[in-house]
N, CA and C of each residue as an Amber inpcrd file, in Angstrom:
protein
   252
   0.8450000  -1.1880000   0.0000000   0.0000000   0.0000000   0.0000000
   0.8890000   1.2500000   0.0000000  -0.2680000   2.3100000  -0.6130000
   1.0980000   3.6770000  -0.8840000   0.4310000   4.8440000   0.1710000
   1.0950000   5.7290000   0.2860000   1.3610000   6.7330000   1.4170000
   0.7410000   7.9810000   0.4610000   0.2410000   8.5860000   0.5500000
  -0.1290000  10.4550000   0.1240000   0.3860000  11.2600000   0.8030000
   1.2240000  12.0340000   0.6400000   1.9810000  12.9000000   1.2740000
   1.7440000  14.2690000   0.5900000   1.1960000  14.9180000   1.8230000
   1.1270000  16.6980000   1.5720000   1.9530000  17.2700000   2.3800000
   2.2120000  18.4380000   1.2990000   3.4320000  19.2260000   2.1680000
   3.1170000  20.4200000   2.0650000   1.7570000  20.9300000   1.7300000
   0.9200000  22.3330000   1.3850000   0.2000000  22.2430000   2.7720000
   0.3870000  23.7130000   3.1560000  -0.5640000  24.0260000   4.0730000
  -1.9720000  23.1940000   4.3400000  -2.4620000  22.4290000   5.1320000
  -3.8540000  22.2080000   5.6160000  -4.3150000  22.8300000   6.2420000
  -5.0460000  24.0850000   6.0940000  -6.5460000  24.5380000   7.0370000
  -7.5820000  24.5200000   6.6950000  -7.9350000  23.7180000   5.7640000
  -9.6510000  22.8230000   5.7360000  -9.6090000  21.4940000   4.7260000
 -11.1000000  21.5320000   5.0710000 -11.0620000  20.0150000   4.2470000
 -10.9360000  20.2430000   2.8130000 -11.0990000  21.3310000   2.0710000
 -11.2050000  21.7710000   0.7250000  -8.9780000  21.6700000   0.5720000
  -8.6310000  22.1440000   1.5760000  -7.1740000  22.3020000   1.3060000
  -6.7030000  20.7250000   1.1960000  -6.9530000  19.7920000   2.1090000
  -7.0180000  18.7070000   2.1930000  -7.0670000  17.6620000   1.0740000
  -8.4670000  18.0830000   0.3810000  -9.0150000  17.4660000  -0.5600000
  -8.4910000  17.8280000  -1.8550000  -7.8520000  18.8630000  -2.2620000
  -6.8730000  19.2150000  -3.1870000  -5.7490000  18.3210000  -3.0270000
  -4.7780000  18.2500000  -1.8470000  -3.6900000  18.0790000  -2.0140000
  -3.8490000  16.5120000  -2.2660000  -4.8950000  15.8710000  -1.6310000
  -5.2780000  14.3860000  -1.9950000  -5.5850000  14.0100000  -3.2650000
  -6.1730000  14.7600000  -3.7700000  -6.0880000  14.4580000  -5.2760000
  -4.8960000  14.5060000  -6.6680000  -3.8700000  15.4590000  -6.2340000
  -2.9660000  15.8540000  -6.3700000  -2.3700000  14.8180000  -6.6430000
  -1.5660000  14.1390000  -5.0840000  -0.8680000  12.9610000  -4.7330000
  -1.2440000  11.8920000  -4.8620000  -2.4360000  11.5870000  -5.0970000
  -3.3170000  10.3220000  -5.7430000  -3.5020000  10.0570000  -7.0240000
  -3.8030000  11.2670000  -7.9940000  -4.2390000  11.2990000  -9.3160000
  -3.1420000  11.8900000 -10.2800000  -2.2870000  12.9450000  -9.8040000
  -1.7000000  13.5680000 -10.3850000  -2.1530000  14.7060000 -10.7710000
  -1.2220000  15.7440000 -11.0870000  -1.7870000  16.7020000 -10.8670000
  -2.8180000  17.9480000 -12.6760000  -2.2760000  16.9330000 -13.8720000
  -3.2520000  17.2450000 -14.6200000  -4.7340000  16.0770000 -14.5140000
  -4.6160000  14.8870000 -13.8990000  -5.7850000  14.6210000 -13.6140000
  -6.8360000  15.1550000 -12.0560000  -6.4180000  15.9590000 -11.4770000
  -6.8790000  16.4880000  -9.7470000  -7.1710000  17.4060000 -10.4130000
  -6.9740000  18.1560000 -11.7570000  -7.6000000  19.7580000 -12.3650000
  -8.7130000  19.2750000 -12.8350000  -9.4880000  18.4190000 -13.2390000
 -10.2060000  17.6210000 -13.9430000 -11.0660000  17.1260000 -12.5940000
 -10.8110000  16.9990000 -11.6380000 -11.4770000  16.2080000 -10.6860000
 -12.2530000  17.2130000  -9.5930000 -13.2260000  17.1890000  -8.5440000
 -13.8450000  18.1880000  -7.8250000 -13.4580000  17.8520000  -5.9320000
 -12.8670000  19.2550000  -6.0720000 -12.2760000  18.7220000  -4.6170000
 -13.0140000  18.5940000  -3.7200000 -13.2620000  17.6860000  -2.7340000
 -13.6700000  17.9630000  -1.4260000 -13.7210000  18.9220000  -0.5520000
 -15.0840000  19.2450000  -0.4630000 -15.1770000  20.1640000   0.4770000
 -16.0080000  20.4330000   1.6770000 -16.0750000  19.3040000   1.6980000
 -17.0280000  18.8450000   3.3350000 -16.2480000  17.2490000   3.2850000
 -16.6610000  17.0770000   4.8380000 -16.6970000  15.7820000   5.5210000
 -17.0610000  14.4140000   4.8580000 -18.2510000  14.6930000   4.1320000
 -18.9760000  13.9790000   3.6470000 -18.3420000  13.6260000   1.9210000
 -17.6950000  14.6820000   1.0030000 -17.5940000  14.4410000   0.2910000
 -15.5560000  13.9930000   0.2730000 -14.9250000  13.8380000   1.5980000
 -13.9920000  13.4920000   1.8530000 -13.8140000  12.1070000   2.3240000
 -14.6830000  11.7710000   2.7110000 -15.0110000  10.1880000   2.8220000
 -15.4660000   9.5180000   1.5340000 -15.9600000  10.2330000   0.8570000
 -15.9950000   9.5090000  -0.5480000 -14.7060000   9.4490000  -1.6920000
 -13.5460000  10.2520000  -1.0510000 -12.6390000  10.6960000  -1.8210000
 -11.9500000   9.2410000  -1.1080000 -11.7010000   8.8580000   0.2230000
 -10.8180000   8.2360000   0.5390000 -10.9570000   6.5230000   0.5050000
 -12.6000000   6.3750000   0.5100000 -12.9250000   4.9750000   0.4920000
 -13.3680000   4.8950000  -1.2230000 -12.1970000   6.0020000  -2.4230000
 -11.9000000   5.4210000  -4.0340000 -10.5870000   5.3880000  -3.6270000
  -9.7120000   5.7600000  -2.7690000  -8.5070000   5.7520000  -2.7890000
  -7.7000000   4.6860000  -1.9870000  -8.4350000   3.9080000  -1.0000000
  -8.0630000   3.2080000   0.0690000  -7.5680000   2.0090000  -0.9370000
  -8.0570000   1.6670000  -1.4630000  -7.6480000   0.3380000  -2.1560000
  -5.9650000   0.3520000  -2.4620000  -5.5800000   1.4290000  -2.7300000
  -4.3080000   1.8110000  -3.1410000  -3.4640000   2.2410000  -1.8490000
  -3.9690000   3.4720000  -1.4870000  -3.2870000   4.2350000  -0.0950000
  -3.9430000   3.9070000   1.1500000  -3.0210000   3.6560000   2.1010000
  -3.7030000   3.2570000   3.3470000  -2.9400000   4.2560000   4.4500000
  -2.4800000   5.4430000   4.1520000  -1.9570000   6.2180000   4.6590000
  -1.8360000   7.8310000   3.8620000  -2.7080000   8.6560000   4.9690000
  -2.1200000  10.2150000   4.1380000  -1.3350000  10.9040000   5.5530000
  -0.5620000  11.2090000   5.0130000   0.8560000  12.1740000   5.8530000
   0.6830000  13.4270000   5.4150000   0.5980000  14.3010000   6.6020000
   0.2180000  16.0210000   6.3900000   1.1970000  16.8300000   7.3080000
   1.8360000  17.4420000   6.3940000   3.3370000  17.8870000   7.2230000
   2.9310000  19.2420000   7.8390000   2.2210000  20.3950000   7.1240000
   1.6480000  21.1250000   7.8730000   0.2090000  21.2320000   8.0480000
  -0.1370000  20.7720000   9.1740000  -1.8690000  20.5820000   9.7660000
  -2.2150000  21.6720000  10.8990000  -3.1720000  22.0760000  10.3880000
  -3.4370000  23.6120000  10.7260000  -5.1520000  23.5890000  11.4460000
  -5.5760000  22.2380000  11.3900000  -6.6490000  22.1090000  12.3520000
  -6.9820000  21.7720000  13.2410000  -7.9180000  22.3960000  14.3650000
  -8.1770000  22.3310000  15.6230000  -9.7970000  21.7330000  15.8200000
  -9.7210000  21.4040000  16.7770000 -11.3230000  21.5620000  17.7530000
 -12.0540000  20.3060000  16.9320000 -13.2450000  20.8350000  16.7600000
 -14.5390000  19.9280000  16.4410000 -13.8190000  19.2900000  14.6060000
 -13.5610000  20.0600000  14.1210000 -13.3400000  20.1970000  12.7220000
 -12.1630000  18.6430000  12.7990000 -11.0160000  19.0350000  13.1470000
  -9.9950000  18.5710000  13.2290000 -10.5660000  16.9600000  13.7720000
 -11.4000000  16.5810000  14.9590000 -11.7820000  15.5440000  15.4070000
 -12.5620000  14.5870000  14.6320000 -13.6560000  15.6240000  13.9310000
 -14.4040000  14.6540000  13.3460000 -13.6890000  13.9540000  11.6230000
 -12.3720000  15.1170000  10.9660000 -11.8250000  14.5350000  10.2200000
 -11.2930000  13.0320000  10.3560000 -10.8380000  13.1330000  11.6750000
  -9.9500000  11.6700000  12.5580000 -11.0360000  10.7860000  12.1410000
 -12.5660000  11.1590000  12.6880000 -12.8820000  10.0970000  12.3430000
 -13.5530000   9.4300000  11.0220000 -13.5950000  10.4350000  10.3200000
 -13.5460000  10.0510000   8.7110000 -12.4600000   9.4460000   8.0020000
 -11.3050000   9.5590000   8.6010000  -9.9960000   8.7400000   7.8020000
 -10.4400000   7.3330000   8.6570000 -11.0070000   7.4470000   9.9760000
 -10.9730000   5.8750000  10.6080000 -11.9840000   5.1860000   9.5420000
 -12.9850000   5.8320000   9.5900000 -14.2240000   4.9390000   8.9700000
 -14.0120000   4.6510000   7.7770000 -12.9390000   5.2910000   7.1600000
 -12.4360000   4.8710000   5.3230000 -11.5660000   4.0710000   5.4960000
 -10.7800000   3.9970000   6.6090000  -9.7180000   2.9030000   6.8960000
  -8.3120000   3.2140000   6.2160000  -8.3200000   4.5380000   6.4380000
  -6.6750000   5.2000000   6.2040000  -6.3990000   5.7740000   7.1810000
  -5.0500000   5.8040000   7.4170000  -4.3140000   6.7250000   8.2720000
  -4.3620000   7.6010000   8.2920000  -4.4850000   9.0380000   9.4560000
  -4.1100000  10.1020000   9.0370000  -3.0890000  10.5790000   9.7800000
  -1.8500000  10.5830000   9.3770000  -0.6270000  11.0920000  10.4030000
  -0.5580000  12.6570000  10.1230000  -0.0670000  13.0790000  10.9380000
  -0.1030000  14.7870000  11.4160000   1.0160000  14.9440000  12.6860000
């Protein structure tokens, strides 16, 4: 299994959901693709990607509180990692 690694700022799920597509698809196919920008449409991004990546690595993570928690548990329920 492969790793997604962002190294762009994270302060939301829209920033998130860019850089995942990016590192997953490449980056003339992620221009072509619609980023995530809720919870809901980030769990659909990760349980097309899990089959492949079972880990996303976020070097700068810039979220707190409610936001930040309930992401945790959207990478659990897709069954990827989220290191931070």
């Amino acid at each position: 299994m492969l790793t997604v690694w962002v190294t762009r700022p994270v302060r939301s799920v829209a920033d998130l959901g860019a850089a995942i597509n990016v590192a997953a698809y490449g980056p003339k196919s992620a221009a072509e693709r619609p980023v995530a920008r809720n919870l809901d449409a980030l769990a659909d991004v990760l349980r097309e990607i899990s089959p492949r990546y079972s880990k996303v690595v976020v070097a700068d993570w810039g979220l707190t509180g409610a936001l930040a928690s309930n992401m945790l548990n959207v990478f659990e329920d897709a069954g990827v990692q989220l290191v931070r």
